[in-house]
C-alpha positions as CSV (number, residue, x, y, z in Angstrom):
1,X,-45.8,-41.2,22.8
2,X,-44.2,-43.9,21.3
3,X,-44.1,-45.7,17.8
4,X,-42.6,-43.4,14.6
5,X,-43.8,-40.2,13.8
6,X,-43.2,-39.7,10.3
7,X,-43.0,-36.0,8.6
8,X,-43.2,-35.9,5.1
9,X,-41.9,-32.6,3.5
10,X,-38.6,-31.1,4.8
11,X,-39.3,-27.6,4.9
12,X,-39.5,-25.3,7.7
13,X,-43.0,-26.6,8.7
14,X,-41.8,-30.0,8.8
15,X,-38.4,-29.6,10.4
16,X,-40.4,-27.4,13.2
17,X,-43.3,-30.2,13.6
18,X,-40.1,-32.4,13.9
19,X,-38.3,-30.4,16.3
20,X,-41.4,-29.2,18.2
21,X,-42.5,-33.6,19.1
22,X,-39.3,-34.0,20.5
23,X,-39.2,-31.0,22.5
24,X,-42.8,-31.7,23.7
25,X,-42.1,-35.0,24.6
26,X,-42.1,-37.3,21.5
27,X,-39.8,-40.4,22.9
28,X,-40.3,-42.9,19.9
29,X,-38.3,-42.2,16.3
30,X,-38.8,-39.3,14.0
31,X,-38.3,-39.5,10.5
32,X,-38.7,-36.2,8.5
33,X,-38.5,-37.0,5.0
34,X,-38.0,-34.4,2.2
35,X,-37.7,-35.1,-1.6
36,X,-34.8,-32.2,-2.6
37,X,-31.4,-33.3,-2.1
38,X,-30.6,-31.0,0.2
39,X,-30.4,-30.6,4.0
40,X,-33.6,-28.1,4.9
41,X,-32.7,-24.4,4.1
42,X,-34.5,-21.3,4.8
43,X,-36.4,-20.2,1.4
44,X,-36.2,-16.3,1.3
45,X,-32.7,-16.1,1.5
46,X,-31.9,-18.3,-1.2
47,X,-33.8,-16.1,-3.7
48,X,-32.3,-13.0,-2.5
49,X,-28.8,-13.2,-0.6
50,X,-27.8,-17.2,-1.7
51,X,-28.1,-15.7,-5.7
52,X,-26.5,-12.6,-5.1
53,X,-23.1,-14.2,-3.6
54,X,-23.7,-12.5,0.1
55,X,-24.7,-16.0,1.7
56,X,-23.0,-19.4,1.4
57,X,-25.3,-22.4,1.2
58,X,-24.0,-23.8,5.0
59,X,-25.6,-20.6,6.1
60,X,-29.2,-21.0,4.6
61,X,-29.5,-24.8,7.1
62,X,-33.0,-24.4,9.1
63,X,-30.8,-26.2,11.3
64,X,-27.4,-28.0,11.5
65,X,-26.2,-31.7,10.8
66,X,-25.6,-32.0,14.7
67,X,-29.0,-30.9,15.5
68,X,-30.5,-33.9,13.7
69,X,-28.3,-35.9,15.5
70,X,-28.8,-34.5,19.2
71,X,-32.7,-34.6,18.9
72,X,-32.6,-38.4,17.1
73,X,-34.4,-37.2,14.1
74,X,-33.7,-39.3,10.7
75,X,-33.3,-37.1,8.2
76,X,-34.3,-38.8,4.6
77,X,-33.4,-36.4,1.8
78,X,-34.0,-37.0,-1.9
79,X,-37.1,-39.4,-1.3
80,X,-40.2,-38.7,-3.3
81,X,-43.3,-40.6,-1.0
82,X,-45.5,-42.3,-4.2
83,X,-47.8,-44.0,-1.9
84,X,-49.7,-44.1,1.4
85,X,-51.1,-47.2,2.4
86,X,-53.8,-46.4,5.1
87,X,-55.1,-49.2,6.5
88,X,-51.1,-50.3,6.9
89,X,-50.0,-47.5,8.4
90,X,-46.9,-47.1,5.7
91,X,-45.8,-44.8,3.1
92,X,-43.7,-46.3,0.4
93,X,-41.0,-43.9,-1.7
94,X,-40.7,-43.6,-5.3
95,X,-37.7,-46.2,-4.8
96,X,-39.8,-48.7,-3.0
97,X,-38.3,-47.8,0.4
98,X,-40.7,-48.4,3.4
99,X,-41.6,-46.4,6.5
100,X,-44.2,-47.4,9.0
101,X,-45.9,-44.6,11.1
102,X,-47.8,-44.6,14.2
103,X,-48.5,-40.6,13.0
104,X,-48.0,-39.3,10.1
105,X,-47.5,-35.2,9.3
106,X,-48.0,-34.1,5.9
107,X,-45.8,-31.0,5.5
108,X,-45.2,-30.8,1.7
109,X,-46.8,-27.4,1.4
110,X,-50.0,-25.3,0.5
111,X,-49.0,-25.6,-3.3
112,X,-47.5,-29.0,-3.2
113,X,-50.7,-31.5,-2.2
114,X,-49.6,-34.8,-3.2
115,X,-51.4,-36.1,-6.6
116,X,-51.9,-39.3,-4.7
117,X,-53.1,-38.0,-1.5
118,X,-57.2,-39.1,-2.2
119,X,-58.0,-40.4,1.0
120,X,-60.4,-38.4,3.2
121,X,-58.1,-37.2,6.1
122,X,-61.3,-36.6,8.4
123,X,-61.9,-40.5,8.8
124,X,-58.2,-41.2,10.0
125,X,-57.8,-40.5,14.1
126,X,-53.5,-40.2,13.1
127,X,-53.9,-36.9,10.3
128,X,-56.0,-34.0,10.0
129,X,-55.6,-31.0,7.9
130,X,-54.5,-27.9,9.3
131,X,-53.4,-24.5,8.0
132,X,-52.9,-20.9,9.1
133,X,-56.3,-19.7,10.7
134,X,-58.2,-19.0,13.7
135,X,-58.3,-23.0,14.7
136,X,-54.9,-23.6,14.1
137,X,-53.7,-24.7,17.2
138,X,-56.7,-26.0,18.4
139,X,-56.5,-28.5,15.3
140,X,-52.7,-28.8,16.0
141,X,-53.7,-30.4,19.4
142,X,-55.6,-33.6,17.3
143,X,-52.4,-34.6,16.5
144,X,-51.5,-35.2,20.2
145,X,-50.3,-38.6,20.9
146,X,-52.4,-38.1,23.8
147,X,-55.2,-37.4,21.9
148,X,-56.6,-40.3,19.9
C-alpha cells in the first residue's frame, strides 16, 4: 500500500476516502485535491446556520488544519484537475501542476462529473465507479491496494 493515492474533489466524500486509507492502512502519500479555496467544510450548515450569523466559518471544517497534518495528507485547495493522463498515471491542474498516482479516487460529486472524464473507468484496474447502492462496499473493496 504504497505509491500516492490521489483524491480529487475535497468534499466530505473525498476527505473520508482520505481519512478512511490512512486509517486502514494506506502508508504511501495522500493528496486530496479540491478546486474551492477553502479548507473542506460541512455543506448543510453553510446554507442554513453559516448565512444566518449562528456559525463562524472555523466551525463548518470537516476537519481541522492539524488533522491534515497528523494523518500526512496534502491538502491542495484551489486546483481545478483539466486533465487525466491514463496510460501515465498523472493528472495535470488547470495551472499545469502535476500529480502522479498509483490510485486515483474521483470524489467531485454526483452533479459535478468532470467534462473531460471520457475514459471508460471499467478498463482501468486503479478506478471504478461507485455510488450509494446495494454494491457499495462490495465495489469500495476494488479499490483495495490489495486488490489489483
Amino acid at each position: 500500500m504504497s505509491g500516492r493515492l490521489l483524491v480529487v474533489g475535497a468534499g466530505q466524500a473525498g476527505v473520508q476516502v482520505a481519512s478512511s486509507a490512512r486509517e486502514l492502512g494506506w502508508d504511501g502519500s495522500i493528496t486530496l485535491i479540491g478546486e474551492e479555496p477553502y479548507a473542506p467544510y460541512t455543506r448543510p450548515p453553510l446554507s442554513k446556520a453559516f448565512l444566518k450569523g449562528e456559525a463562524s466559518l472555523e466551525s463548518l471544517a470537516l476537519r481541522s488544519a492539524a488533522f491534515y497534518t497528523e494523518q500526512r495528507i496534502d491538502l491542495i485547495l484551489d486546483e481545478q484537475i483539466a486533465h487525466l493522463d491514463l496510460d501515465g498515471a498523472e493528472a495535470v491542474s488547470a495551472s499545469g501542476r502535476r500529480w502522479p498516482f498509483a490510485r486515483l479516487v474521483l470524489a467531485t460529486g454526483r452533479n459535478r462529473v468532470p467534462s473531460w472524464l471520457t475514459a471508460p473507468t471499467s478498463t482501468a484496474s486503479w478506478c471504478c465507479a461507485m455510488s450509494a447502492t446495494p454494491g457499495f462496499w462490495r465495489d469500495a473493496w476494488r479499490l483495495s491496494p490489495t486488490s489489483s
